[in-house]
C-alpha positions as CSV (number, residue, x, y, z in Angstrom):
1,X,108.4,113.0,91.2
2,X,107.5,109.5,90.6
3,X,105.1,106.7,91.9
4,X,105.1,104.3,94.6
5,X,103.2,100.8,94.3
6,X,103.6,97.6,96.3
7,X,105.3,94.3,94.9
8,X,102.0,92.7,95.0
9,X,100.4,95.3,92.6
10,X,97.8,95.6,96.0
11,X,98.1,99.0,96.8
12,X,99.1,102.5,94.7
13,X,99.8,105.9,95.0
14,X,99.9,108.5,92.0
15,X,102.3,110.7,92.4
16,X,105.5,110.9,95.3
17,X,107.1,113.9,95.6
18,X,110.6,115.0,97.2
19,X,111.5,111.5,98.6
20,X,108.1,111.0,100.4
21,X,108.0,113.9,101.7
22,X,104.2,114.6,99.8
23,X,102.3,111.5,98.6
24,X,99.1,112.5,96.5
25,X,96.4,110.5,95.3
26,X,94.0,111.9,92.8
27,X,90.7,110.9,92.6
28,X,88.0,111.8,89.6
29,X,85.1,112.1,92.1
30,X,83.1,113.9,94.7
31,X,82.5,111.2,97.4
32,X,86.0,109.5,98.7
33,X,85.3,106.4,100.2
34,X,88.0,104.0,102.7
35,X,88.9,102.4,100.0
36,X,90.5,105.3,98.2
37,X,92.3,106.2,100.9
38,X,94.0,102.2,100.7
39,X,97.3,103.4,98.9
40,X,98.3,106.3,101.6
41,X,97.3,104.2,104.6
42,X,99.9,101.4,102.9
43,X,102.6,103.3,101.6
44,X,103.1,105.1,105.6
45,X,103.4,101.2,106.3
46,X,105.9,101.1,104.4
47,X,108.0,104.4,103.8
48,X,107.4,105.8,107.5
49,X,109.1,109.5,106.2
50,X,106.1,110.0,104.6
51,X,105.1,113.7,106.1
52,X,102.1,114.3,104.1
53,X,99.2,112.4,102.6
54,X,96.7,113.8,100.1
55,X,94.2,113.1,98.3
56,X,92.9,115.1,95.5
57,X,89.4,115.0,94.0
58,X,86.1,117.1,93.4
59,X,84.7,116.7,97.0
60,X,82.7,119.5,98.4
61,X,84.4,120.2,101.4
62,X,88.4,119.7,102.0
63,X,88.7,117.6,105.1
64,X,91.3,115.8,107.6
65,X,90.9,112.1,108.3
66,X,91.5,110.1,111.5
67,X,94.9,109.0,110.6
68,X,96.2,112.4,109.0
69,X,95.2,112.2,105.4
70,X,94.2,115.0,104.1
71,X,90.8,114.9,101.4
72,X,91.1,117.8,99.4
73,X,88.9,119.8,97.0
74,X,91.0,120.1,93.7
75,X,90.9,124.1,94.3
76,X,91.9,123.8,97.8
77,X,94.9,121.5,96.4
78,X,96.2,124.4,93.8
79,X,95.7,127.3,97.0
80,X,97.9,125.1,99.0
81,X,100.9,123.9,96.4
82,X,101.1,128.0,95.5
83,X,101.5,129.1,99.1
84,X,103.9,126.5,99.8
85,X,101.7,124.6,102.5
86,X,102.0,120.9,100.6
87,X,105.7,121.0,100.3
88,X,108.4,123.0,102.1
């Protein structure tokens, strides 16, 4: 597990798991705006093995975006990484 940032210091992502296979982004809030989303969108730019974007937070509702990131309630994350659906 580790981090990924660009040289620039423009765009992050908080945790990378397995070689990109999992890219996860954790957010402290309930409404998850574009520009949270900024680090996944770059980092697949980038490191095009990435197979899963998420980002983590307190949203209501657990949701897929337009370009395959997935917005996930903090709850919904810990179901998923128990049943093995985040990483194989």
């Amino acid at each position: 597990m580790s981090y990924w940032r660009l040289a620039s210091g423009a765009a992050e992502v908080d945790f990378v798991v397995n070689d990109f296979e999992l890219a996860i982004e954790v957010k402290a809030k309930d409404k998850i705006k574009k520009e949270d989303l900024h680090g996944l969108r770059e980092l697949v730019k980038e490191q095009e093995q990435v197979t899963k974007r998420v980002v983590v937070s307190l949203v209501d509702q657990s949701r897929l975006t337009e370009d395959g990131i997935y917005v996930l309630n903090y709850q919904d994350f810990i179901q998923d990484l128990w049943a093995g659906r985040l990483i194989a």
